[in-house]
C-alpha positions in Angstrom: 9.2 -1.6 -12.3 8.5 0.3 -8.9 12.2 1.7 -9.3 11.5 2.8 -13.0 8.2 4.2 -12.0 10.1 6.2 -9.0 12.5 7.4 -11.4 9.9 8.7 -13.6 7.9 10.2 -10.3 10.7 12.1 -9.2 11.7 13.1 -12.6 8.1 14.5 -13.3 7.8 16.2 -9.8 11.3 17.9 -11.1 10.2 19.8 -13.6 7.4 21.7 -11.4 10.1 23.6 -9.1 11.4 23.3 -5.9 8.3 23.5 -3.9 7.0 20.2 -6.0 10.4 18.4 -4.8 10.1 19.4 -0.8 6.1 19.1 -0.5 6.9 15.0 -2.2 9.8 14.8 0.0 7.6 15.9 2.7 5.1 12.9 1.9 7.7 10.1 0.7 8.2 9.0 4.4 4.2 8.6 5.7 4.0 6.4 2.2 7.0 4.3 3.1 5.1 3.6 6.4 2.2 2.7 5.1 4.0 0.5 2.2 5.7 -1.4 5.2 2.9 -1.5 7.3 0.9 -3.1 4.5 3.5 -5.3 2.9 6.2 -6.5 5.8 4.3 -6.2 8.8 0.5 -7.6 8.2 1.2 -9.2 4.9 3.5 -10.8 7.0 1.3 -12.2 8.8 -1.1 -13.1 6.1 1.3 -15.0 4.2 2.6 -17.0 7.3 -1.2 -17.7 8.6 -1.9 -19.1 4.6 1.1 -21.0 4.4 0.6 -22.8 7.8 -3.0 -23.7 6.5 -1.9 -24.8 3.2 0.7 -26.7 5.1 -1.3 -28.4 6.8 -4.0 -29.1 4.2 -6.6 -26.6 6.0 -7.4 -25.3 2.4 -10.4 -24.0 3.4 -8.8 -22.3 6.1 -6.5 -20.4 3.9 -9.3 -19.3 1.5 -10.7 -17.9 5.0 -7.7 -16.5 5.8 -7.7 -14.7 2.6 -11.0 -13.4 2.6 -10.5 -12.1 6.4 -6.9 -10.5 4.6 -9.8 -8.0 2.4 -11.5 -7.0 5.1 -8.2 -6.1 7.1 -7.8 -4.3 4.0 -10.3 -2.5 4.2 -10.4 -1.4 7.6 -6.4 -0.8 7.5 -6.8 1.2 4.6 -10.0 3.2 5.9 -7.6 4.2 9.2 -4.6 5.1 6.8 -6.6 7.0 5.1 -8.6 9.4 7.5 -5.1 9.4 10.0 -3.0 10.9 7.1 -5.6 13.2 6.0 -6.4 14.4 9.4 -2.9 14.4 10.7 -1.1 15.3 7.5 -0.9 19.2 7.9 0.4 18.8 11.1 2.7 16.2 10.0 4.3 18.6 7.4 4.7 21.0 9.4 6.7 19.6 11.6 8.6 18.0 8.8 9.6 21.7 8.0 6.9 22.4 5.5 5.8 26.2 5.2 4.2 28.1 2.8 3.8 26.9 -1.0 5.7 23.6 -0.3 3.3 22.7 2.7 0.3 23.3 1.1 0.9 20.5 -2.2 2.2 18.3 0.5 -0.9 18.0 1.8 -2.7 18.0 -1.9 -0.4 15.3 -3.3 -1.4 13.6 0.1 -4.5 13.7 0.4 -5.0 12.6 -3.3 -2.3 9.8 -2.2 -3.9 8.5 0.8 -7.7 8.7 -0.7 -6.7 5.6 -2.9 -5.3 3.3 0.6 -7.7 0.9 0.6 -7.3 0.0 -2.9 -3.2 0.1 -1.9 -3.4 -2.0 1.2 -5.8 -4.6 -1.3 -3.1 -5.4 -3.3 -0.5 -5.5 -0.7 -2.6 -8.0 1.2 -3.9 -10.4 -1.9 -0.2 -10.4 -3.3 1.0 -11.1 0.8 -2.2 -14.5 0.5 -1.0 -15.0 -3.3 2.8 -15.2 -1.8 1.7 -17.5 1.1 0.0 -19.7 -1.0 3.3 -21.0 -2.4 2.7 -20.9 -6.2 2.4 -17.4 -6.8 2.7 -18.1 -10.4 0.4 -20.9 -10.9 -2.1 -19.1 -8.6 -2.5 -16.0 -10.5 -2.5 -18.2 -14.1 -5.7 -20.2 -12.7 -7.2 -17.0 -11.6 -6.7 -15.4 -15.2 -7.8 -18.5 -16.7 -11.3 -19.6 -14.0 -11.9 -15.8 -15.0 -11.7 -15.6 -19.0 -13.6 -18.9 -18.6 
Protein backbone atom coordinates (compact mmCIF):
# COMPACT_ATOMS: atom_id res chain seq x y z
CA UNK A 1 0.00 0.00 0.00
CA UNK A 2 2.78 2.64 0.87
CA UNK A 3 4.14 1.89 -2.83
CA UNK A 4 0.65 2.40 -4.35
CA UNK A 5 0.07 5.43 -2.34
CA UNK A 6 3.67 6.77 -3.57
CA UNK A 7 2.67 6.06 -6.99
CA UNK A 8 -0.37 8.00 -6.66
CA UNK A 9 1.68 10.92 -4.70
CA UNK A 10 4.05 11.33 -7.32
CA UNK A 11 1.57 10.98 -10.02
CA UNK A 12 -0.62 13.81 -8.40
CA UNK A 13 2.40 16.16 -7.75
CA UNK A 14 2.95 15.53 -11.68
CA UNK A 15 0.28 17.12 -12.99
CA UNK A 16 1.01 20.59 -11.09
CA UNK A 17 4.40 21.30 -13.15
CA UNK A 18 7.81 21.08 -12.66
CA UNK A 19 8.24 23.24 -9.64
CA UNK A 20 5.53 20.74 -7.75
CA UNK A 21 8.09 17.77 -8.75
CA UNK A 22 11.61 19.59 -7.51
CA UNK A 23 9.99 21.42 -4.24
CA UNK A 24 8.70 17.21 -3.23
CA UNK A 25 11.93 16.09 -4.47
CA UNK A 26 13.40 18.70 -2.32
CA UNK A 27 11.37 17.26 0.90
CA UNK A 28 11.43 13.32 -0.01
CA UNK A 29 14.89 13.01 1.73
CA UNK A 30 14.17 15.01 5.43
CA UNK A 31 10.81 12.46 5.35
CA UNK A 32 12.92 9.42 4.63
CA UNK A 33 14.96 10.52 7.79
CA UNK A 34 12.39 10.93 9.86
CA UNK A 35 10.56 7.59 8.57
CA UNK A 36 13.90 5.70 9.61
CA UNK A 37 14.48 7.46 12.52
CA UNK A 38 10.96 6.58 13.72
CA UNK A 39 10.68 3.08 12.37
CA UNK A 40 14.40 1.34 12.24
CA UNK A 41 16.20 3.22 14.73
CA UNK A 42 13.91 3.83 18.02
CA UNK A 43 11.24 1.38 17.03
CA UNK A 44 14.08 -0.65 17.04
CA UNK A 45 14.58 -0.31 20.17
CA UNK A 46 11.03 -0.42 21.32
CA UNK A 47 10.36 -3.60 19.88
CA UNK A 48 13.64 -5.21 21.26
CA UNK A 49 12.98 -3.64 24.91
CA UNK A 50 9.03 -5.31 24.55
CA UNK A 51 10.11 -8.51 23.37
CA UNK A 52 12.80 -9.03 26.11
CA UNK A 53 10.06 -8.24 28.67
CA UNK A 54 7.50 -10.36 27.12
CA UNK A 55 10.30 -12.90 26.99
CA UNK A 56 10.82 -12.94 30.14
CA UNK A 57 7.24 -12.73 31.37
CA UNK A 58 7.76 -8.98 32.69
CA UNK A 59 4.30 -8.25 31.08
CA UNK A 60 3.88 -5.44 32.99
CA UNK A 61 7.12 -4.22 31.99
CA UNK A 62 6.25 -4.26 28.31
CA UNK A 63 2.94 -2.45 28.85
CA UNK A 64 5.44 0.22 30.52
CA UNK A 65 7.60 0.07 27.91
CA UNK A 66 4.85 0.83 25.63
CA UNK A 67 3.40 3.58 27.35
CA UNK A 68 7.01 5.22 27.74
CA UNK A 69 7.14 4.36 23.50
CA UNK A 70 3.95 7.42 23.42
CA UNK A 71 5.70 9.68 25.18
CA UNK A 72 9.05 9.25 23.04
CA UNK A 73 6.54 9.89 20.54
CA UNK A 74 5.67 12.69 21.48
CA UNK A 75 8.69 14.42 22.30
CA UNK A 76 10.46 12.90 19.03
CA UNK A 77 7.75 14.13 17.03
CA UNK A 78 7.58 17.64 18.88
CA UNK A 79 11.61 18.00 17.89
CA UNK A 80 10.90 16.65 14.20
CA UNK A 81 8.63 18.92 13.94
CA UNK A 82 9.96 22.49 15.05
CA UNK A 83 13.71 21.26 13.55
CA UNK A 84 12.25 20.77 10.00
CA UNK A 85 10.14 23.81 10.11
CA UNK A 86 12.81 25.94 11.44
CA UNK A 87 15.57 24.50 9.42
CA UNK A 88 13.66 23.64 6.37
CA UNK A 89 14.24 26.84 4.23
CA UNK A 90 17.68 26.55 4.77
CA UNK A 91 17.68 22.97 4.10
CA UNK A 92 16.20 23.59 0.57
CA UNK A 93 18.22 25.84 -0.22
CA UNK A 94 21.02 24.20 -0.02
CA UNK A 95 19.32 21.25 -1.67
CA UNK A 96 19.28 23.70 -4.79
CA UNK A 97 15.83 25.10 -4.21
CA UNK A 98 15.27 28.72 -5.61
CA UNK A 99 12.46 30.64 -6.42
CA UNK A 100 8.91 28.99 -7.08
CA UNK A 101 10.20 25.41 -6.36
CA UNK A 102 11.76 26.57 -2.88
CA UNK A 103 8.95 28.18 -1.66
CA UNK A 104 6.16 24.82 -1.96
CA UNK A 105 9.10 22.94 -0.57
CA UNK A 106 8.75 24.57 2.42
CA UNK A 107 4.66 24.64 2.26
CA UNK A 108 4.38 20.95 1.42
CA UNK A 109 6.85 20.74 4.53
CA UNK A 110 5.71 22.43 6.82
CA UNK A 111 2.16 21.01 6.26
CA UNK A 112 4.25 17.49 6.32
CA UNK A 113 6.05 17.87 9.40
CA UNK A 114 3.00 19.64 11.50
CA UNK A 115 1.40 16.08 11.58
CA UNK A 116 5.03 14.24 13.13
CA UNK A 117 3.81 13.40 16.21
CA UNK A 118 0.89 11.71 15.01
CA UNK A 119 3.57 9.93 12.39
CA UNK A 120 6.15 8.90 14.91
CA UNK A 121 2.75 7.52 17.11
CA UNK A 122 2.14 4.95 14.75
CA UNK A 123 5.64 4.19 13.92
CA UNK A 124 6.26 3.54 17.61
CA UNK A 125 2.76 1.54 18.65
CA UNK A 126 3.21 -0.62 15.32
CA UNK A 127 7.35 -0.92 16.51
CA UNK A 128 5.52 -2.22 20.63
CA UNK A 129 2.70 -4.09 18.45
CA UNK A 130 5.68 -5.87 16.38
CA UNK A 131 7.69 -6.62 19.67
CA UNK A 132 4.97 -8.03 21.22
CA UNK A 133 5.10 -11.08 18.97
CA UNK A 134 1.50 -11.45 17.81
CA UNK A 135 0.98 -8.61 15.83
CA UNK A 136 -2.14 -10.04 14.56
CA UNK A 137 -3.73 -11.39 17.55
CA UNK A 138 -2.73 -8.11 19.42
CA UNK A 139 -4.53 -5.68 17.19
CA UNK A 140 -7.75 -8.37 16.93
CA UNK A 141 -8.10 -8.07 20.92
CA UNK A 142 -7.65 -4.41 20.76
CA UNK A 143 -10.49 -4.09 17.99
CA UNK A 144 -12.53 -6.48 19.94
CA UNK A 145 -11.79 -5.02 24.15
CA UNK A 146 -12.76 -1.76 22.06
CA UNK A 147 -16.24 -2.57 20.23
CA UNK A 148 -16.86 -4.28 23.62
Amino acid sequence: MTTVLGIAETYFVSTLGADAIAAASMVVPIMLTMTMVANAGIGGGVSSAIARARGAGRYGEAESIAWHAVVIAIIAGGLFSIVAIAAGPTIYRYLGGVGQSLHQAILYSNILFAGAIPYWMLALLQSALRGSGTVRSSTQHWLLWRLA
